[in-house]
mmCIF file of the protein (N, C-alpha, C, O) and its ligand, coordinates in Angstrom:
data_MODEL
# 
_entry.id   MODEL 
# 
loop_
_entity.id 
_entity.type 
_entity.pdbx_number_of_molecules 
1 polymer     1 
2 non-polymer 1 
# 
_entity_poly.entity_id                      1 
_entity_poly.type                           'polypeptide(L)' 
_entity_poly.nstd_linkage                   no 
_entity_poly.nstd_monomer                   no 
_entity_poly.pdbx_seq_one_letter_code       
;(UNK)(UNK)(UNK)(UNK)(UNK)(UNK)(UNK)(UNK)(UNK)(UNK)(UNK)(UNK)(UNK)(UNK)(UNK)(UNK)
(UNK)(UNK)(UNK)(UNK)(UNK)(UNK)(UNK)(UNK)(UNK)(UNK)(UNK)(UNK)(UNK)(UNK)(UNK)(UNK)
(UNK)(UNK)(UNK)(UNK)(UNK)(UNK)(UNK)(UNK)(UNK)(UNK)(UNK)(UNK)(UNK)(UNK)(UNK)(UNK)
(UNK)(UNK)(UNK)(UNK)(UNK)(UNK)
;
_entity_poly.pdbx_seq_one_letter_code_can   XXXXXXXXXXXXXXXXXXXXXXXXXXXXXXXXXXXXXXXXXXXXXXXXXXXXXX 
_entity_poly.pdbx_strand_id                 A 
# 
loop_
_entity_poly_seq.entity_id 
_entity_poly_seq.num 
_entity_poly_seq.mon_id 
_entity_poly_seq.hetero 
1 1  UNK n 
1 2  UNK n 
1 3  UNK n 
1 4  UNK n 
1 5  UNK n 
1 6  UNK n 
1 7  UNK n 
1 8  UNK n 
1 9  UNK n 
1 10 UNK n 
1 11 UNK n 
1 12 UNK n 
1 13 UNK n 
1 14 UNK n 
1 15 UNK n 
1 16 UNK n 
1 17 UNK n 
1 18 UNK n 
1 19 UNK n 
1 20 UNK n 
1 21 UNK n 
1 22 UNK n 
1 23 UNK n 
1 24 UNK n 
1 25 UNK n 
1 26 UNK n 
1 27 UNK n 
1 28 UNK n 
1 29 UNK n 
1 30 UNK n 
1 31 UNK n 
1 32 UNK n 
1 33 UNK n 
1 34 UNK n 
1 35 UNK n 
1 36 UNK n 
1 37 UNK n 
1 38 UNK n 
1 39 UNK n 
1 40 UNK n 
1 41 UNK n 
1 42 UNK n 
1 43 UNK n 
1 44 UNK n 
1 45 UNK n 
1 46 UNK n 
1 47 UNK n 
1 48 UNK n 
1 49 UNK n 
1 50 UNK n 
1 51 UNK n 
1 52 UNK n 
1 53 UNK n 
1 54 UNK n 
# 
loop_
_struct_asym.id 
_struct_asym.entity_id 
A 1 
B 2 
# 
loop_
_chem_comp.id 
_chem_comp.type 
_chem_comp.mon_nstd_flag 
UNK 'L-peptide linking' . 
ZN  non-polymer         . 
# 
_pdbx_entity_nonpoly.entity_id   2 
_pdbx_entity_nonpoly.name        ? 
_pdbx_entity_nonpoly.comp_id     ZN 
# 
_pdbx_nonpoly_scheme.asym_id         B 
_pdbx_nonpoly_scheme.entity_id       2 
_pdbx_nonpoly_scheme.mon_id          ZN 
_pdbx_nonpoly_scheme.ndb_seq_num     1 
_pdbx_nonpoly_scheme.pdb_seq_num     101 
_pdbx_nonpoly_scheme.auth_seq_num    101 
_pdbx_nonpoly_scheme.pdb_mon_id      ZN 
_pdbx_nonpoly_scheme.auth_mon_id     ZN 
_pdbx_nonpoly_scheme.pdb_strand_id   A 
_pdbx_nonpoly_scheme.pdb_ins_code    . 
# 
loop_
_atom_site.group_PDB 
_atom_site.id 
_atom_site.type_symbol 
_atom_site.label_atom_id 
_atom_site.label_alt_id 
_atom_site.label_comp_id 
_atom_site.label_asym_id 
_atom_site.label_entity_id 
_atom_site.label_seq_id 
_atom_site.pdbx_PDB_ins_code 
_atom_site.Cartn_x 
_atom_site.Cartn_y 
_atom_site.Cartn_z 
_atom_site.occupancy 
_atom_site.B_iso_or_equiv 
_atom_site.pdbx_formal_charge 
_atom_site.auth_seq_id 
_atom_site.auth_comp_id 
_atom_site.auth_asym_id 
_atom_site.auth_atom_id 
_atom_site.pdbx_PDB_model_num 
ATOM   1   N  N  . UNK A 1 1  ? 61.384 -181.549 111.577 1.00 0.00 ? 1   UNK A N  1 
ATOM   2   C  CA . UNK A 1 1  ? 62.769 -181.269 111.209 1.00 0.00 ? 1   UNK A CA 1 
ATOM   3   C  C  . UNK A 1 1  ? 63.245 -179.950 111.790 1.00 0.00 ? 1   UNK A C  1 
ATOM   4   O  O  . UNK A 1 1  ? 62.513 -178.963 111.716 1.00 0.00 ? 1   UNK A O  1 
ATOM   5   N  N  . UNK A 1 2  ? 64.274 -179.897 112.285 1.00 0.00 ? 2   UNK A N  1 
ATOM   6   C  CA . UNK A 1 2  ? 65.238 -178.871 112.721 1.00 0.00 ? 2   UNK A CA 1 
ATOM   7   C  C  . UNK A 1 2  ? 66.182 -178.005 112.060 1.00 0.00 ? 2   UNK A C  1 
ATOM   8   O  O  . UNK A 1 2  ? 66.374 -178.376 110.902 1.00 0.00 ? 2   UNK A O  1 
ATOM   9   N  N  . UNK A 1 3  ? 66.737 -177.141 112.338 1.00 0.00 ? 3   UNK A N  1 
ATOM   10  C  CA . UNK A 1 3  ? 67.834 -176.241 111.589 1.00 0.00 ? 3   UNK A CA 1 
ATOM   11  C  C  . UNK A 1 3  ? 68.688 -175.790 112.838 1.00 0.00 ? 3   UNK A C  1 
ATOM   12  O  O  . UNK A 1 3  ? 68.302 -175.123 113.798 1.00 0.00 ? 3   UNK A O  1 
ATOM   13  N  N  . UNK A 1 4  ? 70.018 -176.346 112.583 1.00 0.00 ? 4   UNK A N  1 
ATOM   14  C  CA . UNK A 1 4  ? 70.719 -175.518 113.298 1.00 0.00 ? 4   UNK A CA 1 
ATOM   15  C  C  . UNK A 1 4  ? 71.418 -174.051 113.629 1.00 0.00 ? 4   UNK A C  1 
ATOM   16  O  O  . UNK A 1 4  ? 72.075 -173.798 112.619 1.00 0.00 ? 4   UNK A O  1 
ATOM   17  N  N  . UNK A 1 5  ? 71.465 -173.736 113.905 1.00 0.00 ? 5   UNK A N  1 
ATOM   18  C  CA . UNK A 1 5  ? 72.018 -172.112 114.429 1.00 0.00 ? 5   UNK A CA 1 
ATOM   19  C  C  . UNK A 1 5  ? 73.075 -171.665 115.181 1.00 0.00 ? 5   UNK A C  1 
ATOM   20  O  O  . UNK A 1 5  ? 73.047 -172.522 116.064 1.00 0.00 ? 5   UNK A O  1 
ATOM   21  N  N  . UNK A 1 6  ? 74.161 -170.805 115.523 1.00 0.00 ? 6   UNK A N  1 
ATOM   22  C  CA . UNK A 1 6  ? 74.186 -170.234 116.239 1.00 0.00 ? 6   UNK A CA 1 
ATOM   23  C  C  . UNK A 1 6  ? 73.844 -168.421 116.613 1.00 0.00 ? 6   UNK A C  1 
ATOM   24  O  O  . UNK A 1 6  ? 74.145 -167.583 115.762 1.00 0.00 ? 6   UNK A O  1 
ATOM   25  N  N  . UNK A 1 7  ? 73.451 -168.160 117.434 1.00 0.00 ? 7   UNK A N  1 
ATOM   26  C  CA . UNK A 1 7  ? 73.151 -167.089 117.884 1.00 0.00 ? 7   UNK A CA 1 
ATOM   27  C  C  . UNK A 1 7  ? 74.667 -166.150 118.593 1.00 0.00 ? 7   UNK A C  1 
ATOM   28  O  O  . UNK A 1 7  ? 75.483 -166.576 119.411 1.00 0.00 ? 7   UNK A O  1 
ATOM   29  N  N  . UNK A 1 8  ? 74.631 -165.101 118.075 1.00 0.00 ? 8   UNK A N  1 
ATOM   30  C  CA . UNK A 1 8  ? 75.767 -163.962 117.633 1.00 0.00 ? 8   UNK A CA 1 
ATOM   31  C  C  . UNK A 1 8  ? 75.489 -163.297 118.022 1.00 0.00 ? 8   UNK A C  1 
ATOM   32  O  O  . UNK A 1 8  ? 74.284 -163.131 117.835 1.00 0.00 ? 8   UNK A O  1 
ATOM   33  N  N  . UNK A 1 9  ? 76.129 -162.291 118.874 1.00 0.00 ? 9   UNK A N  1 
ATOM   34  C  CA . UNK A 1 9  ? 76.107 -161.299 119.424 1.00 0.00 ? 9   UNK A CA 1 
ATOM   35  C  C  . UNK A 1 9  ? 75.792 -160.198 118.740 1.00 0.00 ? 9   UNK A C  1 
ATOM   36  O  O  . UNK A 1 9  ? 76.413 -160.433 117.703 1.00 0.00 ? 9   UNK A O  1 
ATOM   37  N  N  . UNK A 1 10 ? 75.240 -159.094 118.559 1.00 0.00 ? 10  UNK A N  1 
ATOM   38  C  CA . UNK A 1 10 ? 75.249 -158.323 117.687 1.00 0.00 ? 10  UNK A CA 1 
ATOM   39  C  C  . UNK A 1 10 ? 75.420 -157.060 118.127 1.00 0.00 ? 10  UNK A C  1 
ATOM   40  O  O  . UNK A 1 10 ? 74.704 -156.199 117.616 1.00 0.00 ? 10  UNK A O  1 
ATOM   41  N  N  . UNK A 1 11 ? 76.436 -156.649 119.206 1.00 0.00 ? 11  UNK A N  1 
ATOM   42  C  CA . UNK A 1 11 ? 77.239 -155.745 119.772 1.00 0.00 ? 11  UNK A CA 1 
ATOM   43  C  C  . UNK A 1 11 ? 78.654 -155.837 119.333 1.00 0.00 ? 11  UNK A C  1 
ATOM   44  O  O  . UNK A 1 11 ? 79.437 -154.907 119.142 1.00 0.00 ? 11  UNK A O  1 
ATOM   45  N  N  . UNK A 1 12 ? 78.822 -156.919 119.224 1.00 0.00 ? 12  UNK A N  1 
ATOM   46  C  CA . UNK A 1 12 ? 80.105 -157.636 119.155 1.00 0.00 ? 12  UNK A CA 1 
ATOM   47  C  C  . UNK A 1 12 ? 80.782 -156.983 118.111 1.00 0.00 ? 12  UNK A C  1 
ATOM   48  O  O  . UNK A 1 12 ? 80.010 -156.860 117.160 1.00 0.00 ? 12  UNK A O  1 
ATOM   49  N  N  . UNK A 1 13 ? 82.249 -156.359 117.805 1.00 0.00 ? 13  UNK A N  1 
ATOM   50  C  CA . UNK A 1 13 ? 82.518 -156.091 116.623 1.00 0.00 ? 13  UNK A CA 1 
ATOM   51  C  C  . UNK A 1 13 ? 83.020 -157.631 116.146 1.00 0.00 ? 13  UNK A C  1 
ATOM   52  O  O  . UNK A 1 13 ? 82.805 -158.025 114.999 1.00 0.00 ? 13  UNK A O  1 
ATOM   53  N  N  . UNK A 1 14 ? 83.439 -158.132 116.756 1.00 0.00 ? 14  UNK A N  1 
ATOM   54  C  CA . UNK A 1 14 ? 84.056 -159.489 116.175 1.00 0.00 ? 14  UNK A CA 1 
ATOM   55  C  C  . UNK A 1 14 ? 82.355 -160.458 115.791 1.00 0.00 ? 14  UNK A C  1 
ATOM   56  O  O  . UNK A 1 14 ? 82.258 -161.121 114.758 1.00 0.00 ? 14  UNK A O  1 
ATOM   57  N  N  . UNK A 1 15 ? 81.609 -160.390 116.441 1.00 0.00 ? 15  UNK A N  1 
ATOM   58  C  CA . UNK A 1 15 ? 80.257 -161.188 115.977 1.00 0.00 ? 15  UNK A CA 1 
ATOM   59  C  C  . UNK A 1 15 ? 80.202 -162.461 117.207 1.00 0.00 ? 15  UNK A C  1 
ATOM   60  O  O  . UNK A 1 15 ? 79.622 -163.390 116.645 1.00 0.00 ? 15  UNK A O  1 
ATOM   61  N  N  . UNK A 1 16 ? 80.435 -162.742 118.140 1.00 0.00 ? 16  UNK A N  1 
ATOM   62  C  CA . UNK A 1 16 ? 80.912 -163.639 118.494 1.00 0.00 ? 16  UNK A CA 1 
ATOM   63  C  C  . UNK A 1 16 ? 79.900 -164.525 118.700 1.00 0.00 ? 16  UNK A C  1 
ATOM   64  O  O  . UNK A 1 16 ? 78.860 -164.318 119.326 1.00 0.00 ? 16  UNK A O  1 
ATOM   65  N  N  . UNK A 1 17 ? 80.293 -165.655 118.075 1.00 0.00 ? 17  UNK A N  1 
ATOM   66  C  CA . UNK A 1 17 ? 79.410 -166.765 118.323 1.00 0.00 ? 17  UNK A CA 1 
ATOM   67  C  C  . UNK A 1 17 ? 78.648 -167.428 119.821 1.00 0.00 ? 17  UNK A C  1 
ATOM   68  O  O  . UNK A 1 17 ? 78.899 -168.622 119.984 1.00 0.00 ? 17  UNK A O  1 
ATOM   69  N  N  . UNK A 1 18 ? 78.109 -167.033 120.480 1.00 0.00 ? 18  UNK A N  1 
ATOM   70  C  CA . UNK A 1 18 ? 77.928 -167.531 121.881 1.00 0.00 ? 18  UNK A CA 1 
ATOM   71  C  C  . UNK A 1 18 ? 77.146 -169.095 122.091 1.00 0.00 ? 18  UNK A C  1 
ATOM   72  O  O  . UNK A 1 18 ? 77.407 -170.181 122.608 1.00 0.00 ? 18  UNK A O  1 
ATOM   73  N  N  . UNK A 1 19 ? 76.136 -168.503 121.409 1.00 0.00 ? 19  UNK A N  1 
ATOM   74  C  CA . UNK A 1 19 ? 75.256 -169.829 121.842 1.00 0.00 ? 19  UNK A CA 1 
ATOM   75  C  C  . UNK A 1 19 ? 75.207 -170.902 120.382 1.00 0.00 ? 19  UNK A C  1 
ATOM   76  O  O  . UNK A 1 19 ? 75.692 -170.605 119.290 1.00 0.00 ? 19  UNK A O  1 
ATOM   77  N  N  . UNK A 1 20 ? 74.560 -172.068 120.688 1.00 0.00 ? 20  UNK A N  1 
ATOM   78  C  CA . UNK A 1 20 ? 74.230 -173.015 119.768 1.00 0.00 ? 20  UNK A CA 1 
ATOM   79  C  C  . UNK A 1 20 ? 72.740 -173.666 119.960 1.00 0.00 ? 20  UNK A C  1 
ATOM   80  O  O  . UNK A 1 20 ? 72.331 -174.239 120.970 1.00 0.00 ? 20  UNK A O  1 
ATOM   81  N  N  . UNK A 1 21 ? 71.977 -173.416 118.647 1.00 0.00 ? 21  UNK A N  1 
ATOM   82  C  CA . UNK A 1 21 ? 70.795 -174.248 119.147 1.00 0.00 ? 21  UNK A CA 1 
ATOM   83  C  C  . UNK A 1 21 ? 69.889 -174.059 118.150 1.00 0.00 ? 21  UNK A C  1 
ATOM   84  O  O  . UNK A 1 21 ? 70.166 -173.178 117.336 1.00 0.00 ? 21  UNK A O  1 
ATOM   85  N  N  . UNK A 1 22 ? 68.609 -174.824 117.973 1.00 0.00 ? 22  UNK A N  1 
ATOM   86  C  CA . UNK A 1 22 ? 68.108 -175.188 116.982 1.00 0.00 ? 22  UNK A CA 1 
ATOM   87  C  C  . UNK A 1 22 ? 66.818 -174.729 116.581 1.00 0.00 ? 22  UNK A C  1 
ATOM   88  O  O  . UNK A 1 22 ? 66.289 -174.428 117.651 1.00 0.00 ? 22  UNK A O  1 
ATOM   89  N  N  . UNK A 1 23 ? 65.953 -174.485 115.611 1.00 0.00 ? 23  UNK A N  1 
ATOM   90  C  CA . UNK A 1 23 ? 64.479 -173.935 115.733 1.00 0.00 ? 23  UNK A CA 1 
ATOM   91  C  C  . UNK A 1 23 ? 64.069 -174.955 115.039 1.00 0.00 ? 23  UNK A C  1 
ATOM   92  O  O  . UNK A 1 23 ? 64.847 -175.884 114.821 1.00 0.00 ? 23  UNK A O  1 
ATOM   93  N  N  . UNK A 1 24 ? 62.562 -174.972 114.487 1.00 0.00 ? 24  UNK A N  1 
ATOM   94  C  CA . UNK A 1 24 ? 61.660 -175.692 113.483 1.00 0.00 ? 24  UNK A CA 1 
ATOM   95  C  C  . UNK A 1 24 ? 62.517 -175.177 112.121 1.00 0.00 ? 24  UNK A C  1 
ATOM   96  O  O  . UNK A 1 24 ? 63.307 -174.240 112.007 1.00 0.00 ? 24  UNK A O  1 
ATOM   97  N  N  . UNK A 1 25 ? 62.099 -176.049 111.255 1.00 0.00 ? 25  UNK A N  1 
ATOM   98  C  CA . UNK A 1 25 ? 62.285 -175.452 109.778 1.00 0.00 ? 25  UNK A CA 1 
ATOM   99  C  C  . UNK A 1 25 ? 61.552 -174.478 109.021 1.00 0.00 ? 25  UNK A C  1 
ATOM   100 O  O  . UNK A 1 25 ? 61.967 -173.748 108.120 1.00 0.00 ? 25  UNK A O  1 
ATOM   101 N  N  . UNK A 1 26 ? 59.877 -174.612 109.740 1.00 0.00 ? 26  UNK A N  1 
ATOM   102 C  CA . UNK A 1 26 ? 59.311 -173.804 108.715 1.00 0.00 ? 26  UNK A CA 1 
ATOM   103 C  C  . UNK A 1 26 ? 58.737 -172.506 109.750 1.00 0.00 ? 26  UNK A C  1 
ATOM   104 O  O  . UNK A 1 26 ? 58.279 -172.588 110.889 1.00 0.00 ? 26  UNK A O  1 
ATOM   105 N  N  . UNK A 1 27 ? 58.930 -171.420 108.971 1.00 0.00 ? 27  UNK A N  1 
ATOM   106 C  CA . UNK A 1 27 ? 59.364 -170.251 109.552 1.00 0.00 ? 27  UNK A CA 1 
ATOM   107 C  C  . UNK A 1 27 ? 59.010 -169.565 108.286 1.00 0.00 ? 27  UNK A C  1 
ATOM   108 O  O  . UNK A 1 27 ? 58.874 -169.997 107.142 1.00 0.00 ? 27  UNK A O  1 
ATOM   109 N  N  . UNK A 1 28 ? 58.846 -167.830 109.038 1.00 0.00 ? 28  UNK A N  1 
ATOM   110 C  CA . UNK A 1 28 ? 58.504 -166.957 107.974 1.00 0.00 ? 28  UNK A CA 1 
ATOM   111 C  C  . UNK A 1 28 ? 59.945 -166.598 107.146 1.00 0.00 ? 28  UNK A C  1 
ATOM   112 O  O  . UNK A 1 28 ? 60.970 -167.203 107.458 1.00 0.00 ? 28  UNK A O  1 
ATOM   113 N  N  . UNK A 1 29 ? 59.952 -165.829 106.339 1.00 0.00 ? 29  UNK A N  1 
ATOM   114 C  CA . UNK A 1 29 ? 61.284 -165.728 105.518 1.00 0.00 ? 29  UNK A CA 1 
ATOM   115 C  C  . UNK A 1 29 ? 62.272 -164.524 106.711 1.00 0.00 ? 29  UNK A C  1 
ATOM   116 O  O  . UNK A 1 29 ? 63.373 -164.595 107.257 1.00 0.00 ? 29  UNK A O  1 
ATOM   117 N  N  . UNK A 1 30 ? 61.297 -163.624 106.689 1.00 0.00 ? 30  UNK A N  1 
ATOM   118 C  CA . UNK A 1 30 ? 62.032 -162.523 107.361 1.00 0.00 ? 30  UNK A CA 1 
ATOM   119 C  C  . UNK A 1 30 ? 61.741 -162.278 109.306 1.00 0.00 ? 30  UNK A C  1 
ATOM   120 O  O  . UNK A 1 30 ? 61.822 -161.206 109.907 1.00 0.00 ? 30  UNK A O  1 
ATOM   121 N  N  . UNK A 1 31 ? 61.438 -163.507 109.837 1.00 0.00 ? 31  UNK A N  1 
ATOM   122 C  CA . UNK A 1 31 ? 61.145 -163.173 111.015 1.00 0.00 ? 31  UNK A CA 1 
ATOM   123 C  C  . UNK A 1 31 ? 62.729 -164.287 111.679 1.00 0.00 ? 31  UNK A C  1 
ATOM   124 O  O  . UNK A 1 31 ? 62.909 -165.485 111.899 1.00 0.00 ? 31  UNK A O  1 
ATOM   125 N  N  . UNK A 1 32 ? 63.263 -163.478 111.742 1.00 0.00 ? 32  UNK A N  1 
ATOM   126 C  CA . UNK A 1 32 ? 64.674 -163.688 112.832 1.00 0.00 ? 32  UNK A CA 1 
ATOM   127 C  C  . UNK A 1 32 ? 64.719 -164.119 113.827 1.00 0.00 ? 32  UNK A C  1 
ATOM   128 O  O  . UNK A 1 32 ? 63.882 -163.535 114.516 1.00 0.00 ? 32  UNK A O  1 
ATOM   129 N  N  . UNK A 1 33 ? 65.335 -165.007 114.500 1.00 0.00 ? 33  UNK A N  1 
ATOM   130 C  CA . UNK A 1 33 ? 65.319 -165.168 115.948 1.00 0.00 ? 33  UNK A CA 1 
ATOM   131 C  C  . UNK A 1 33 ? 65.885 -164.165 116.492 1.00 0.00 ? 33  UNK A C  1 
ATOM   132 O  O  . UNK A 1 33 ? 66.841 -163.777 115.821 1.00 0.00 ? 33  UNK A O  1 
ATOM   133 N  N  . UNK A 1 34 ? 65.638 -163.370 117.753 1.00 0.00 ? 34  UNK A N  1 
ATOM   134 C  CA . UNK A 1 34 ? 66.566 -162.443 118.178 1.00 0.00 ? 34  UNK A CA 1 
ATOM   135 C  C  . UNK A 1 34 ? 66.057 -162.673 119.647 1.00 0.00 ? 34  UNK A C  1 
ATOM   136 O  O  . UNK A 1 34 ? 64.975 -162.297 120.098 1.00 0.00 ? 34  UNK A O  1 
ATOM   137 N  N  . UNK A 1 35 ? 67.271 -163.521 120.458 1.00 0.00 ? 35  UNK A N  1 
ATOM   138 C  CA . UNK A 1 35 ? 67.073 -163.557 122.076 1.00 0.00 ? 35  UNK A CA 1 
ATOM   139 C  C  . UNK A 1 35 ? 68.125 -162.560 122.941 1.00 0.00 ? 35  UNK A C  1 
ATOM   140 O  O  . UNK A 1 35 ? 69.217 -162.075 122.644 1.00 0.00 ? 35  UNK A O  1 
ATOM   141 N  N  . UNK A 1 36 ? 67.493 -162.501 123.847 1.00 0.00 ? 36  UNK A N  1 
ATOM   142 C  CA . UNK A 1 36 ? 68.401 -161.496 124.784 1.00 0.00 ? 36  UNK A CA 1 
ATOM   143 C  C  . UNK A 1 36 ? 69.489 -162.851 125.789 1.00 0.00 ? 36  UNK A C  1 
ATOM   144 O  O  . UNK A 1 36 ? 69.040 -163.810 126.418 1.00 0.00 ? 36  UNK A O  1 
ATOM   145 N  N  . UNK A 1 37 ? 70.460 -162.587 125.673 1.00 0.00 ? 37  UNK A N  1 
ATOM   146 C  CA . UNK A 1 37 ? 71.273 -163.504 125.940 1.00 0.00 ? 37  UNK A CA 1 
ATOM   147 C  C  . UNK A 1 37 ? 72.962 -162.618 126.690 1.00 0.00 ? 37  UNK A C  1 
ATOM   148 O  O  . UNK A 1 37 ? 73.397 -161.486 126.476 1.00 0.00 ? 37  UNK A O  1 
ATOM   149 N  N  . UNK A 1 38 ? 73.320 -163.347 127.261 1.00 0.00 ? 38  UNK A N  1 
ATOM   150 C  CA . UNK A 1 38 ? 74.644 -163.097 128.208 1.00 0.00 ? 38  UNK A CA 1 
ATOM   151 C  C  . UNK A 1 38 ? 75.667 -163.666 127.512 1.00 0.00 ? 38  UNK A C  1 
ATOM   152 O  O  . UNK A 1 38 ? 75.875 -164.845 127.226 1.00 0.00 ? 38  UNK A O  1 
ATOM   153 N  N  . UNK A 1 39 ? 76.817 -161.797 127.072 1.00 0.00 ? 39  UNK A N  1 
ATOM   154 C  CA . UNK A 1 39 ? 77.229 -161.759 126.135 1.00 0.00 ? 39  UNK A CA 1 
ATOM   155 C  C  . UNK A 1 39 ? 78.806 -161.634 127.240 1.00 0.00 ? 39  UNK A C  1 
ATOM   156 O  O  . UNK A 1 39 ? 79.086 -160.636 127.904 1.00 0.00 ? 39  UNK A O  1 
ATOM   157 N  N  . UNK A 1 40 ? 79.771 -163.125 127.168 1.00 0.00 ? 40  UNK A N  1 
ATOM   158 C  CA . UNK A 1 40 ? 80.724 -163.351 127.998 1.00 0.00 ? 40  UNK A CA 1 
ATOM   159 C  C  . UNK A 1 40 ? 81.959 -161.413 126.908 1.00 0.00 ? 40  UNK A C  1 
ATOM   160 O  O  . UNK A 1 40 ? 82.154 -160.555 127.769 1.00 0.00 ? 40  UNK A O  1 
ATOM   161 N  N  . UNK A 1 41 ? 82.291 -161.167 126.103 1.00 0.00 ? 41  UNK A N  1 
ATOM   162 C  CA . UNK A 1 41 ? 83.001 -160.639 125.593 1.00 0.00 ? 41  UNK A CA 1 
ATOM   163 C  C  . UNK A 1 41 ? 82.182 -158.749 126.003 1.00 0.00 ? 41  UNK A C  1 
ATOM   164 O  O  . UNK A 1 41 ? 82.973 -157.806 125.995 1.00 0.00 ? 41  UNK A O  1 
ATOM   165 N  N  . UNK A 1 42 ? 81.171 -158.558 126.209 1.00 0.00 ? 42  UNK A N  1 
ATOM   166 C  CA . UNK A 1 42 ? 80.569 -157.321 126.359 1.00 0.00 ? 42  UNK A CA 1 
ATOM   167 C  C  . UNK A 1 42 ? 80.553 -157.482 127.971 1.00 0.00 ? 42  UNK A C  1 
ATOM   168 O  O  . UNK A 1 42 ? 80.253 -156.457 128.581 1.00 0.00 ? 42  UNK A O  1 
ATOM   169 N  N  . UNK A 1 43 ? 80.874 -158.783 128.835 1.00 0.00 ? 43  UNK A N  1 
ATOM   170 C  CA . UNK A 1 43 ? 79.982 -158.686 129.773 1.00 0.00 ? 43  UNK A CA 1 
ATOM   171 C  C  . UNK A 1 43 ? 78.898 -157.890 130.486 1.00 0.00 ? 43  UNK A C  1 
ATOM   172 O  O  . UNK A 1 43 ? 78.878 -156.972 131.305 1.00 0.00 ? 43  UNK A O  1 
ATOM   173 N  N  . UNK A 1 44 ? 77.863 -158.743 129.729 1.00 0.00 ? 44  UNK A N  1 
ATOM   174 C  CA . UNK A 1 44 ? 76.432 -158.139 129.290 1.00 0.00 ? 44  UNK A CA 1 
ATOM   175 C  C  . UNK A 1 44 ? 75.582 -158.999 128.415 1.00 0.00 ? 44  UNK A C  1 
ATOM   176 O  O  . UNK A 1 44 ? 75.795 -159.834 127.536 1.00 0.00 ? 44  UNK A O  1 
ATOM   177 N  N  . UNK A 1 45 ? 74.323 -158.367 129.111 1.00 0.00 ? 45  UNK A N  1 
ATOM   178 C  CA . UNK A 1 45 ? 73.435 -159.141 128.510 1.00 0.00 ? 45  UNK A CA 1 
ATOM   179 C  C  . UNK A 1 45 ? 72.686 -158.332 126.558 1.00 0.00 ? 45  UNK A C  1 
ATOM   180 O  O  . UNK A 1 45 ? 72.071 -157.294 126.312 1.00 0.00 ? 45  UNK A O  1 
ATOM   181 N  N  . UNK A 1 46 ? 72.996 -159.041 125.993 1.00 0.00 ? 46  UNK A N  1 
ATOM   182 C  CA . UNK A 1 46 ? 72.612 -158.065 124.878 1.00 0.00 ? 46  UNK A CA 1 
ATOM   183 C  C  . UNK A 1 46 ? 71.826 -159.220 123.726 1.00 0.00 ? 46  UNK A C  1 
ATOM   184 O  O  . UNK A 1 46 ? 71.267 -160.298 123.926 1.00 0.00 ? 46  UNK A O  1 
ATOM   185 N  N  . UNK A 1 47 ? 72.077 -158.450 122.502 1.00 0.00 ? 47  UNK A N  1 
ATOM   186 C  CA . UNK A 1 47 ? 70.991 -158.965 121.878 1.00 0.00 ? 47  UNK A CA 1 
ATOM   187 C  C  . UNK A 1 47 ? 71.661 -160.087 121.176 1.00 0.00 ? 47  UNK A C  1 
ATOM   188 O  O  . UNK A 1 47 ? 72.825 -159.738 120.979 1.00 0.00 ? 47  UNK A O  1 
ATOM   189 N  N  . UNK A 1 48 ? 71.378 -161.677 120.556 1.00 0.00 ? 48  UNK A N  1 
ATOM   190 C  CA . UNK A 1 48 ? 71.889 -161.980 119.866 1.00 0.00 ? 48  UNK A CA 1 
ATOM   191 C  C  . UNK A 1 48 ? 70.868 -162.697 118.908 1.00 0.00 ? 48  UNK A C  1 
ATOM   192 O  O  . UNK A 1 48 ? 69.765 -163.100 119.277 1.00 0.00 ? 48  UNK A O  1 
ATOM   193 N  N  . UNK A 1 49 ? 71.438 -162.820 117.460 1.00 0.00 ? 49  UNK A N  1 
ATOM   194 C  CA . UNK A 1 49 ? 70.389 -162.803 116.245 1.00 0.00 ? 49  UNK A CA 1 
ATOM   195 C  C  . UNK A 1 49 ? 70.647 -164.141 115.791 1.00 0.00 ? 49  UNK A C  1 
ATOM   196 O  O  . UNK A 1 49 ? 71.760 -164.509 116.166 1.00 0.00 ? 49  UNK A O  1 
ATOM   197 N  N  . UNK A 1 50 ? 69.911 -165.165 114.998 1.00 0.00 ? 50  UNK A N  1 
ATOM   198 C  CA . UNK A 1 50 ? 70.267 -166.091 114.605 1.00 0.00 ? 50  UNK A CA 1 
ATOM   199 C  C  . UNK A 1 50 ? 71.209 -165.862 113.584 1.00 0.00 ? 50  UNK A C  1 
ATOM   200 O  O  . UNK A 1 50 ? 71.187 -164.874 112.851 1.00 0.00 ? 50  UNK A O  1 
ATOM   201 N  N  . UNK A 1 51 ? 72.169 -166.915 113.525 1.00 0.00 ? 51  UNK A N  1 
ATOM   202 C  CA . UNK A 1 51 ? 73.130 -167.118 112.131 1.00 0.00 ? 51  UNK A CA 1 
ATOM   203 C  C  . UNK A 1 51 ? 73.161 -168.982 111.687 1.00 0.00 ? 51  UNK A C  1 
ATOM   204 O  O  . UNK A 1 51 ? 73.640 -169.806 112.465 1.00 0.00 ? 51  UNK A O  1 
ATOM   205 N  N  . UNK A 1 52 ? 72.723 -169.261 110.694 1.00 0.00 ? 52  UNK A N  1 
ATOM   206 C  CA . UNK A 1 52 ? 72.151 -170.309 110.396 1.00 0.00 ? 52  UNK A CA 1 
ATOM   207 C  C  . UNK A 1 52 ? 73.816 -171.029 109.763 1.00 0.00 ? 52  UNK A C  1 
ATOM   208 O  O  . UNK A 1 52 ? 74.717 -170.511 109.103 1.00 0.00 ? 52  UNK A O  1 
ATOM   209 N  N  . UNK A 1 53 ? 73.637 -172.461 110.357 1.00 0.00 ? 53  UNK A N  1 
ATOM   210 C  CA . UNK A 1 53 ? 75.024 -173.446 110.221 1.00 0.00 ? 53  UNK A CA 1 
ATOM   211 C  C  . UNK A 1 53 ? 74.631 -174.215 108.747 1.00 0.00 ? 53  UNK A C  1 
ATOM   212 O  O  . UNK A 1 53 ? 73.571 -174.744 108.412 1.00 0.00 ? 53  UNK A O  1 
ATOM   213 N  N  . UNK A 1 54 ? 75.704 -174.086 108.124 1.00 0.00 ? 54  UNK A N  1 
ATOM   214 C  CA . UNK A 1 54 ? 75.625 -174.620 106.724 1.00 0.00 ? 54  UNK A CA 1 
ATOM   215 C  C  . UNK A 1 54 ? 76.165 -175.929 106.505 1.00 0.00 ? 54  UNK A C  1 
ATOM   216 O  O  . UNK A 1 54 ? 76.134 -176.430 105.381 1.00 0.00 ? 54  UNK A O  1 
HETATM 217 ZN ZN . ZN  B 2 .  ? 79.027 -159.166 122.630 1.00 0.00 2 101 ZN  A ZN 1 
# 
């Protein structure tokens, strides 16, 4: 089973949603996704953190 996500900029003052995509379900409580990703609004590559779709 899967969980969806999107991954957020976290430069961003607005947060901006960039990417979409999915991990496993079972996961530690406090270990985050955090990929380095190309941030169209910073143009730049920066960090973005998971934010989990409800
Ligand atoms: Zn950004």
């Amino acid at each position: 089973m899967r969980i969806n996500l999107f991954l957020s900029c976290t430069k961003c003052a607005a947060r901006h949603q960039n990417y979409r995509t999915s991990r496993a379900k079972v996961q530690q409580k406090d270990a985050k996704l955090v990929l380095n990703k190309y941030c169209k609004f910073c143009r730049k590559t920066q960090k973005h953190k998971e934010e989990i779709i409800k």
